[in-house]
C-alpha positions as CSV (number, residue, x, y, z in Angstrom):
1,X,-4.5,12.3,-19.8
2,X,-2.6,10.3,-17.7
3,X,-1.4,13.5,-15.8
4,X,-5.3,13.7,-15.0
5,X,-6.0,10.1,-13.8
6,X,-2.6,10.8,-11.1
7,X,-5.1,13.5,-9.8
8,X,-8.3,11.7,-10.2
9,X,-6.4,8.9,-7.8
10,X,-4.9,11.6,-5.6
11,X,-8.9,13.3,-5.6
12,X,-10.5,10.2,-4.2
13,X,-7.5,9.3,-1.9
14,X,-7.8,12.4,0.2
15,X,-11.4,12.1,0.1
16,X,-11.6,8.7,1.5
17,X,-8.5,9.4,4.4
18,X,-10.1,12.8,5.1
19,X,-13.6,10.5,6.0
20,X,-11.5,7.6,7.6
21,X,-9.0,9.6,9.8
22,X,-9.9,13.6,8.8
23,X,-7.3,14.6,7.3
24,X,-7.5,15.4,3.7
25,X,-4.1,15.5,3.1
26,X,-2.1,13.8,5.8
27,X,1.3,13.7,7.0
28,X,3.4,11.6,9.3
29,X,3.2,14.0,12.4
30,X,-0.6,13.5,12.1
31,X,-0.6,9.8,11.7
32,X,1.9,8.9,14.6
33,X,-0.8,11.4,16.8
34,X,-3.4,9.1,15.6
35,X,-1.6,6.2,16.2
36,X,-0.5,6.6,19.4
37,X,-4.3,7.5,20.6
38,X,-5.5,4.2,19.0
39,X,-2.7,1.7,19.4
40,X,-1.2,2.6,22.4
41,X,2.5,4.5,23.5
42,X,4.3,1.1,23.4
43,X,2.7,-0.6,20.0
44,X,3.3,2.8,18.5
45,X,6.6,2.8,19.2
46,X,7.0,-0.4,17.9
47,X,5.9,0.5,14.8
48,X,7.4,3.6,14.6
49,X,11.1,1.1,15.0
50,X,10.1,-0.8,11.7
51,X,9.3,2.4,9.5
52,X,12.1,4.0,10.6
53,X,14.4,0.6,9.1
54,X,12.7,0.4,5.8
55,X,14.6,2.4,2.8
56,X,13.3,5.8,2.2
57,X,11.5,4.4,-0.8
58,X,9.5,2.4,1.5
59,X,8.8,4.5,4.3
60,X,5.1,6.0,2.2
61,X,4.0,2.2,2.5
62,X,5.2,1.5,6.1
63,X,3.1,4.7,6.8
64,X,0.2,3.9,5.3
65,X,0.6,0.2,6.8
66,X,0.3,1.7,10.1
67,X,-2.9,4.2,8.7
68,X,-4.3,0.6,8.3
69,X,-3.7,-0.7,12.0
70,X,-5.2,2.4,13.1
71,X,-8.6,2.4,10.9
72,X,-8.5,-1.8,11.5
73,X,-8.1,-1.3,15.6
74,X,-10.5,1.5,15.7
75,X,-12.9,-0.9,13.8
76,X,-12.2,-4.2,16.0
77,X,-10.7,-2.8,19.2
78,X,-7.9,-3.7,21.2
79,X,-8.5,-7.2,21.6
80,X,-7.4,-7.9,18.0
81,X,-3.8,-7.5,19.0
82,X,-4.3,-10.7,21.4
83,X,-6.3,-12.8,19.5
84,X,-4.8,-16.3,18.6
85,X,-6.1,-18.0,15.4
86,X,-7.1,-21.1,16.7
87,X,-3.4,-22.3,17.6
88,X,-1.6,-22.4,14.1
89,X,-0.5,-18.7,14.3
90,X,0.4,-16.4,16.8
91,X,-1.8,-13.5,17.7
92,X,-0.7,-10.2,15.9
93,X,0.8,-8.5,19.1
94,X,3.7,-11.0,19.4
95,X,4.3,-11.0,15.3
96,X,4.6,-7.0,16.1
97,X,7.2,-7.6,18.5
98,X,9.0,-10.5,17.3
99,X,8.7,-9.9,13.3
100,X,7.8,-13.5,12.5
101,X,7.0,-14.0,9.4
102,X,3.1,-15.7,9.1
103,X,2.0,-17.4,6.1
104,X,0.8,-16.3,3.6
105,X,2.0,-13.0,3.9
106,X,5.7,-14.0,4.2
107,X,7.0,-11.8,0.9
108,X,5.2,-8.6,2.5
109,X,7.1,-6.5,5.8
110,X,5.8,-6.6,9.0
111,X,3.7,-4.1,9.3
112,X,2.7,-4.7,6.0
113,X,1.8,-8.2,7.2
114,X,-0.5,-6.6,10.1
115,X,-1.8,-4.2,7.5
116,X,-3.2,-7.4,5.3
117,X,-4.3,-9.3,8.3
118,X,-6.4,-6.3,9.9
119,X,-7.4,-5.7,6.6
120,X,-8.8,-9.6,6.4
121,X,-10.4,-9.7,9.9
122,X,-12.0,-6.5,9.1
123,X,-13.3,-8.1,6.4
124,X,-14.5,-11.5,7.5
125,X,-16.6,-9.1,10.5
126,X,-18.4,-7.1,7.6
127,X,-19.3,-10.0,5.2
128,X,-18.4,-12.8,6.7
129,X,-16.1,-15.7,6.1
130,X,-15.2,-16.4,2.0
131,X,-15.8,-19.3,0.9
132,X,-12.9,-19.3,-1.5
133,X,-10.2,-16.8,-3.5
134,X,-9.6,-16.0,-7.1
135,X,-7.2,-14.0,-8.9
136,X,-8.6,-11.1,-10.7
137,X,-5.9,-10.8,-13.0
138,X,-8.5,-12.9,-15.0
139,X,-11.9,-10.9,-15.4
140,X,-13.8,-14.4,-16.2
141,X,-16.9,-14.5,-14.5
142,X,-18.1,-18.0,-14.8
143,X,-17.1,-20.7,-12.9
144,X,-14.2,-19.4,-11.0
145,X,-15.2,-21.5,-7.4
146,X,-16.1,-24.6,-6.0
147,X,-19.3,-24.4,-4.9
148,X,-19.8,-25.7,-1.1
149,X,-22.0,-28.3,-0.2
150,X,-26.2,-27.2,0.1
151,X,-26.2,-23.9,-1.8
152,X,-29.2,-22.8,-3.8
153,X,-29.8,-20.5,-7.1
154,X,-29.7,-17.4,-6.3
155,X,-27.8,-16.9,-3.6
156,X,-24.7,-15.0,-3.2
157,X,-21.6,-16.1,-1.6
158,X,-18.7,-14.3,0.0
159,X,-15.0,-14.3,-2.2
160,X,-12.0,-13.1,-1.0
161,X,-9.7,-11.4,-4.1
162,X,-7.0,-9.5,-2.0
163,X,-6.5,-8.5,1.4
164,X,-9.6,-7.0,2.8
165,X,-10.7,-7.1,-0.5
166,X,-14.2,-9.0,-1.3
167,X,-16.6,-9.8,-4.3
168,X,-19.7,-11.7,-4.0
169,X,-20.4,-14.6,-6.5
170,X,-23.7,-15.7,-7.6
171,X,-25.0,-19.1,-7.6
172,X,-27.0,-19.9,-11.1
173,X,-28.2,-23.0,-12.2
174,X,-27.1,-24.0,-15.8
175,X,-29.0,-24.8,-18.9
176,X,-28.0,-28.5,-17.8
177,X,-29.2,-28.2,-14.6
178,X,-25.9,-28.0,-12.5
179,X,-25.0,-25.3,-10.5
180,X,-22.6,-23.0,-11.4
181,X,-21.4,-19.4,-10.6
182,X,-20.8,-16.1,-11.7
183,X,-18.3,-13.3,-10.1
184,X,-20.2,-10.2,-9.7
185,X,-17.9,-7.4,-10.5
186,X,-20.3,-4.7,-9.1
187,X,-20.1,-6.1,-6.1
188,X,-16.1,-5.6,-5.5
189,X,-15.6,-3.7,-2.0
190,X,-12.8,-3.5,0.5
191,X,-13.0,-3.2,4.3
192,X,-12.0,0.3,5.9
193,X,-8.4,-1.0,7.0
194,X,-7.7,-1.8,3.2
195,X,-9.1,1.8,2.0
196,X,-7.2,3.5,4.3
197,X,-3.8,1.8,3.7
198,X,-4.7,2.6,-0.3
199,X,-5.7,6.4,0.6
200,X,-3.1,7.1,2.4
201,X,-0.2,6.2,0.3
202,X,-1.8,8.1,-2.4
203,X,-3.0,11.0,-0.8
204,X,0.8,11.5,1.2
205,X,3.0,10.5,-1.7
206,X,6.4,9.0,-1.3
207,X,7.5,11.8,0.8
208,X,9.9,13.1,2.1
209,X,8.0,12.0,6.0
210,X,10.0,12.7,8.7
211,X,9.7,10.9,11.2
212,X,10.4,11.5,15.4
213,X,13.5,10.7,16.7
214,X,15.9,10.7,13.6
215,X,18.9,12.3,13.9
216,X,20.8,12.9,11.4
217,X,17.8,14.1,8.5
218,X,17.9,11.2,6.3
219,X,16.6,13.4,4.0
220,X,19.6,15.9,4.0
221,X,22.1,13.8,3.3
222,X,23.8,15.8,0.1
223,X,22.9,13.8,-3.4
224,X,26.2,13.4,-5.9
225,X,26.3,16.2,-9.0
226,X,26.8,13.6,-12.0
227,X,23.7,11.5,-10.4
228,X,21.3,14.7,-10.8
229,X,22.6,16.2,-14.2
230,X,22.1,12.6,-15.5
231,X,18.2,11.5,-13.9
232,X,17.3,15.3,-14.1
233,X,18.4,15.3,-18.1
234,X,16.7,12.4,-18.8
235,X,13.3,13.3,-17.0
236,X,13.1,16.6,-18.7
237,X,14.1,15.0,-22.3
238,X,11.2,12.2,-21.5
239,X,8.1,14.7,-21.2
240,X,8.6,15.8,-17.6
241,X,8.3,19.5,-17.2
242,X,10.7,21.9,-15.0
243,X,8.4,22.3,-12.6
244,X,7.9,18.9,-11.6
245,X,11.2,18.3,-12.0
246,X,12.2,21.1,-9.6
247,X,14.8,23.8,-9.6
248,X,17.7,21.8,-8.5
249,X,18.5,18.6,-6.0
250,X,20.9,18.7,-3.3
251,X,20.0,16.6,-1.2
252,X,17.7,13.0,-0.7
253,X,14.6,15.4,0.2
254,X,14.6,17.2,-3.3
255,X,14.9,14.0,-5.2
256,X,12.1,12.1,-3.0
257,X,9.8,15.5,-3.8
258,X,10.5,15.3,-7.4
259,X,9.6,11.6,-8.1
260,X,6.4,12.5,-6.4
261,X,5.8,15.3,-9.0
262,X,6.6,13.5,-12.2
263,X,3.9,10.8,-11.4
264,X,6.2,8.3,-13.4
265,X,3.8,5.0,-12.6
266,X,1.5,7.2,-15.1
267,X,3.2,7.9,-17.7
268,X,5.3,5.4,-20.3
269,X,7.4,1.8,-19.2
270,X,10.5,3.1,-20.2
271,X,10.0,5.6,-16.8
272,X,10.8,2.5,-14.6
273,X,14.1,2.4,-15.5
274,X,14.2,5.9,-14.1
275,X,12.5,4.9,-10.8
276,X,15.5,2.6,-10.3
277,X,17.9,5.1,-10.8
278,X,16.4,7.6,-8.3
279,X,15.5,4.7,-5.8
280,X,19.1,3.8,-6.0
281,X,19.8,7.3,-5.4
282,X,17.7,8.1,-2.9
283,X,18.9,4.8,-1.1
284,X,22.1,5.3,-1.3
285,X,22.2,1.6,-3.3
286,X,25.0,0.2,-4.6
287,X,23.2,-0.2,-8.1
288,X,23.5,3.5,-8.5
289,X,26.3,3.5,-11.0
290,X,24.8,0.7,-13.4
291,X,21.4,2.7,-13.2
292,X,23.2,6.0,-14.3
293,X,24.7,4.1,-16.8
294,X,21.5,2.5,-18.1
295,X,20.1,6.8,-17.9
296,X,22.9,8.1,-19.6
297,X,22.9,5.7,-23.2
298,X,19.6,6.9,-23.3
């Protein structure tokens, strides 16, 4: 079952990228070609710089940071790199060059950052500015905003839930005759900029993505025997079959391939402490050995 919702969520991810960017399922040599025809040689590049410093872990959601940027620009145009907001933050061209961190995306990367803030404007062009935020961790419907000033039964007002994410929320009158509100759940879209930074993570997988100009292949570099016998035992004793698995690792590549095939965010919690063993692995972390020995009591 859970096997089938990994490929009910890869399905809709390379529908949705193949309508945004046509490409059903699309690869980094693809992406940087659209990205260079839509952001330009020089912001391209740019971006390119800060993918190419994130782990290999991280490099899938760098990527489909960028998918974002391209969708977002194609959607607003080139002015939105030099557009100031009002004076409190900088416009996005200069955060791109100068990886400032803007509030309140401070905990996310850079192009991550852009990604949320295309993502928003997008957004805010569609529907509109919201009139407030709430945390959908909590399905209550009731309630959840303060109401601004002059609004009437009936109508439906604009809530921001994540970035480029929006909901609208109903405005009711109570049985006491206040107004209220209630969250519309139906309602729940993102902008384009959002789905394509979703799609394309999915629809790519963590790799391996090579990327121009890297010499050495990251994703040679050999892998250490005791490592593999010790995350490739576990997987197999854990429900993962020889095929997703894969014949044998010897180097980064075949270990980024295989954590793609065992779709371990699907299956049991336990697998996260294999995720940390492979990341570590893969990036070459100096956790490695307390991961394996985490692996190998199990």
């Amino acid at each position: 079952m859970r096997e089938a919702h990994a490929e009910d969520a890869r399905t809709e991810a390379r529908r949705v990228i193949s309508n945004l960017l046509g490409e059903e399922r699309p690869t980094a040599v693809a992406l940087i070609a659209d990205a260079r025809a839509a952001l330009g040689e020089d912001r391209t590049s740019r971006c390119l710089e800060l993918a190419l410093g994130a782990s290999l872990t991280r490099r899938s959601a760098e990527l489909s940071s960028i998918a974002a940027l391209v969708v977002g620009v194609r959607e607003l145009g080139q002015g939105w790199w030099e557009t100031e907001r009002g004076g409190k933050l900088p416009a996005p061209l200069e955060v791109l060059h100068t990886a400032a961190a803007v509030e309140p995306w401070t905990d996310l990367t850079v192009l991550e950052m852009l990604a949320a803030w295309i993502a928003d404007d997008a957004a805010d062009a569609l529907w509109g500015r919201p009139v407030a935020e709430v945390d959908l961790n909590s399905w209550q419907a009731e309630d959840r905003i303060l109401l601004p000033a002059r609004v009437e039964p009936g109508q439906r007002l604009v809530v921001h839930f994540d970035a480029g994410g929006r909901l609208d929320a109903l405005v009711t009158r109570r049985p006491d005759g206040e107004l209220g509100s209630n969250l519309d759940f139906a309602s729940l879209r993102y902008s384009k900029p959002a789905e394509a930074q979703w799609s394309w993570g999915v629809a790519a997988g963590l790799g391996p993505h090579r990327l121009p100009g890297e010499e050495p292949d990251p994703y040679a570099r050999p892998v250490p025997d005791d490592a593999v016998r010790i995350l490739r035992g576990w997987a197999l004793r854990h429900g993962a079959t020889h095929e997703q698995v894969g014949e044998s690792w010897t180097s980064v590549g075949d270990v980024v391939a295989a954590i793609e095939r065992v779709d371990w965010m699907w299956r049991s919690a336990e697998w996260f402490g294999w995720w940390r063993g492979a990341s570590a692995l893969v990036d070459d972390s100096g956790y490695l050995p307390h991961r394996l020995e985490e692996l190998a009591a199990d």
